[in-house]
matplotlib code that plots the C-alpha trace (Angstrom):
import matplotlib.pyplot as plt

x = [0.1, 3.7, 6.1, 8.6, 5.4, 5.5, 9.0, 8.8, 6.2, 7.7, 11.2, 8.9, 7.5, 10.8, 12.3, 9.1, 9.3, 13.0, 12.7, 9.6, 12.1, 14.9, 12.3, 12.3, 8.4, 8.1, 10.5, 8.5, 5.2, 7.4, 8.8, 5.3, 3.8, 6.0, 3.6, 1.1, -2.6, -3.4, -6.6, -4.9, -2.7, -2.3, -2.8, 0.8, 1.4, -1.8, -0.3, 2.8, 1.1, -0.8, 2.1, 3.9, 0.9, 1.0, 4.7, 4.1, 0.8, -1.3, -3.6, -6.9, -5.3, -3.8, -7.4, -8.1, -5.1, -5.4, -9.0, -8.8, -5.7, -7.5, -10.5, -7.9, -6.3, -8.3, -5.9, -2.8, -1.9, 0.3, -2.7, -4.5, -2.4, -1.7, -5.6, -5.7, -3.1, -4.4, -8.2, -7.1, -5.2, -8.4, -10.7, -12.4, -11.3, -14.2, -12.8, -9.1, -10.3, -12.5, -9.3, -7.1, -9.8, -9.9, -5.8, -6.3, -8.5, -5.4, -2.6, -3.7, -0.5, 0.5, 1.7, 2.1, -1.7, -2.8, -1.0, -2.2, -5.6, -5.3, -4.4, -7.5, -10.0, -8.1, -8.9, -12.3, -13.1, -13.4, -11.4, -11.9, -11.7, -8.2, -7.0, -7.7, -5.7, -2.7, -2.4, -2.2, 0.6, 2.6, 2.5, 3.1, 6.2, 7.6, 9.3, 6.0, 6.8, 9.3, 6.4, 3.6, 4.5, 5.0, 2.0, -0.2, -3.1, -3.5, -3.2, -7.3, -6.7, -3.1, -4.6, -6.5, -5.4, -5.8, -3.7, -1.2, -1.3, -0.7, 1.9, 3.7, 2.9, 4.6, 7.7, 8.3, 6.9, 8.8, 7.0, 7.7, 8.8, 11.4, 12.9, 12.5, 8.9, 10.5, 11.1, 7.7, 8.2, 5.1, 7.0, 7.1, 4.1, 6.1, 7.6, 3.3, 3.5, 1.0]
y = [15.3, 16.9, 17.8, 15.0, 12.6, 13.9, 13.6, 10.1, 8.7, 10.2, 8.4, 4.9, 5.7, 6.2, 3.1, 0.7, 2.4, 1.3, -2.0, -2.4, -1.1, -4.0, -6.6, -7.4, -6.9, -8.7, -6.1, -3.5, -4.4, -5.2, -1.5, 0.0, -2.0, 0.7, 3.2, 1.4, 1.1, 0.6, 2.3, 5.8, 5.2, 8.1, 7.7, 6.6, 4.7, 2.9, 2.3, 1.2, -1.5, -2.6, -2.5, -5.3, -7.3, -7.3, -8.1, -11.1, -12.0, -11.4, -10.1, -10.2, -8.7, -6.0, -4.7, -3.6, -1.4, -0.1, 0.3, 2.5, 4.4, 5.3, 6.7, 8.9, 9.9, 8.9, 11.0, 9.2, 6.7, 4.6, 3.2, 3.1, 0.5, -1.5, -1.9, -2.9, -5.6, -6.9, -7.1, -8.5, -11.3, -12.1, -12.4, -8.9, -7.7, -5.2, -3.6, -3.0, -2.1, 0.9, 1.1, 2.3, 4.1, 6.5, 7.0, 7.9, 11.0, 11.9, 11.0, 10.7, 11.0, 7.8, 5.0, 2.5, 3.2, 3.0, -0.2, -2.3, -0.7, -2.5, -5.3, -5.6, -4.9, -7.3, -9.6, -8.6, -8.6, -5.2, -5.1, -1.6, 0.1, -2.4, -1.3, 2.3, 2.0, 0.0, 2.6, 5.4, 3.2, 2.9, 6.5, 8.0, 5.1, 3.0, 1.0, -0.5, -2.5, -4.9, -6.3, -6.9, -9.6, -11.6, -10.2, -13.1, -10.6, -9.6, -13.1, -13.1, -10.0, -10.9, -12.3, -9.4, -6.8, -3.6, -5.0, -5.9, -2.5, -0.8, -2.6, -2.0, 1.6, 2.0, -0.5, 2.2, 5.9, 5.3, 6.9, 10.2, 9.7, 7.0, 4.3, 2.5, 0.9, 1.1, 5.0, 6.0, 7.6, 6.6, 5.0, 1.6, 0.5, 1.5, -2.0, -3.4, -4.1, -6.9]
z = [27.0, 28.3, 26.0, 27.2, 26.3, 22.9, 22.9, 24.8, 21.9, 19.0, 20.0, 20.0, 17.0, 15.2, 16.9, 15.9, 12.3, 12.3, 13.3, 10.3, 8.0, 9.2, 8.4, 12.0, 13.2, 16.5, 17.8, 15.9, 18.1, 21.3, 21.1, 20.4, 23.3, 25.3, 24.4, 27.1, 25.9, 22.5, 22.9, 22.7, 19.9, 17.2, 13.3, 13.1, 15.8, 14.6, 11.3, 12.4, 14.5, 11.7, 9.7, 12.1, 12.1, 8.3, 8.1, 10.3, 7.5, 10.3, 8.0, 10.0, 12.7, 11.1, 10.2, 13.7, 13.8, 10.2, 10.6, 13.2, 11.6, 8.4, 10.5, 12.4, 9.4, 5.8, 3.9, 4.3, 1.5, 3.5, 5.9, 2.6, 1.0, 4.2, 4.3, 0.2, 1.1, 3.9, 2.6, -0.6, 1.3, 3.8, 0.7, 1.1, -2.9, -2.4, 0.4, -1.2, -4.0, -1.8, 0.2, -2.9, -4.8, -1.7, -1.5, -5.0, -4.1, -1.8, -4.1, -8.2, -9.4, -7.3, -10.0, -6.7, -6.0, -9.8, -10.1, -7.2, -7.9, -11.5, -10.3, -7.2, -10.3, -12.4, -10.2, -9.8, -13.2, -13.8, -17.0, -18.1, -15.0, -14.4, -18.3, -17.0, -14.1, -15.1, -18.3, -15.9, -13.6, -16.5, -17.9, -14.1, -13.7, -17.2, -14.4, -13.8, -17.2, -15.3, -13.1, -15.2, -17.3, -14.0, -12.2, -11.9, -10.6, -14.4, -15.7, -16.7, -18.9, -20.1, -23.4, -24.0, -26.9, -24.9, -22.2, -24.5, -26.7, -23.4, -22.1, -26.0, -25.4, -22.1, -22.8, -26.3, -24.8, -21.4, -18.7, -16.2, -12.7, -11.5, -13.3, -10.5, -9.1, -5.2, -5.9, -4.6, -1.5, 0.2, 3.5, 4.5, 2.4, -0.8, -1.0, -1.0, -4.8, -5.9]

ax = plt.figure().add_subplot(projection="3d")
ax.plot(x, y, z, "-o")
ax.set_aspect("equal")
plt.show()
């Protein structure tokens, strides 16, 4: 590929991953159609496809796209989390739960990952491994506090004493990070909170 190529595809890129963050997706997928067949579609522009495809809750099809993004690049966090979202929404808890859990090997410190991960096992039944994983959330990012007691996700473990020591603990100790559970700097997924 030229340089001008390059140049030509990273300019698409940017544009598509402007129009995602404008909540206008159609236009997203129309500008990366620009980039011609699908087929040889990097990592990102993968991700960014998928990412339209999930914005529209075209969950199934965002798979393909995300599937094929994470292969490409199974270190980034972002194609990670679009693939938790959109399994969890077509009944395939397993795979999000598989989905995060590997973003986690990339990204530990990552209270975004930590909490949707507690919230996929939550729903799973996995209480410990949820507990685990929400405490973690809430030490990396306090702000974490302000969602939980409407995250219906945890609503099978809300009773529970250990989920409600650790929610104390976090709403007294405060936790590191940002006060704010947007401040994650992961891209356009950052805003994926269950």
């Amino acid at each position: 590929m030229s340089l001008s190529q390059r140049i030509r595809r990273t300019k698409i890129q940017h544009e598509a991953e402007g129009y995602l963050e404008l909540g206008m997706p159609q236009y997203a997928l129309q500008t990366l159609g620009r980039l011609g067949d699908p087929t040889g579609f990097d990592a990102d522009a993968l991700y960014l496809w998928g990412e339209g495809l999930r914005a529209m809750q075209r969950h199934f099809e965002a798979l393909l796209p995300l599937e094929r993004a994470a292969k490409l690049a199974p270190e980034d966090s972002r194609i990670c989390v679009a693939l938790g979202w959109c399994y969890k929404r077509t009944g395939r808890l397993d795979l999000a739960i598989e989905a995060l859990e590997k973003a986690l090997i990339f990204e530990p410190s990552e209270a975004m990952l930590r909490y949707n991960l507690a919230c996929y096992l939550s729903l799973a039944g996995q209480k410990g491994r949820a507990l685990r994983h929400l405490s973690q959330a809430l030490k990396l990012n306090s702000a974490y506090c302000q969602m939980v007691d409407e995250e219906p996700d945890f609503d099978s473990i809300r009773s529970d004493p250990e989920f409600q020591a650790i929610c104390e603990e976090a709403r007294q100790q405060g936790g590191v990070g940002d006060d704010s559970p947007q401040g994650l700097g992961i891209g356009i997924s950052s805003t994926l909170q269950d």
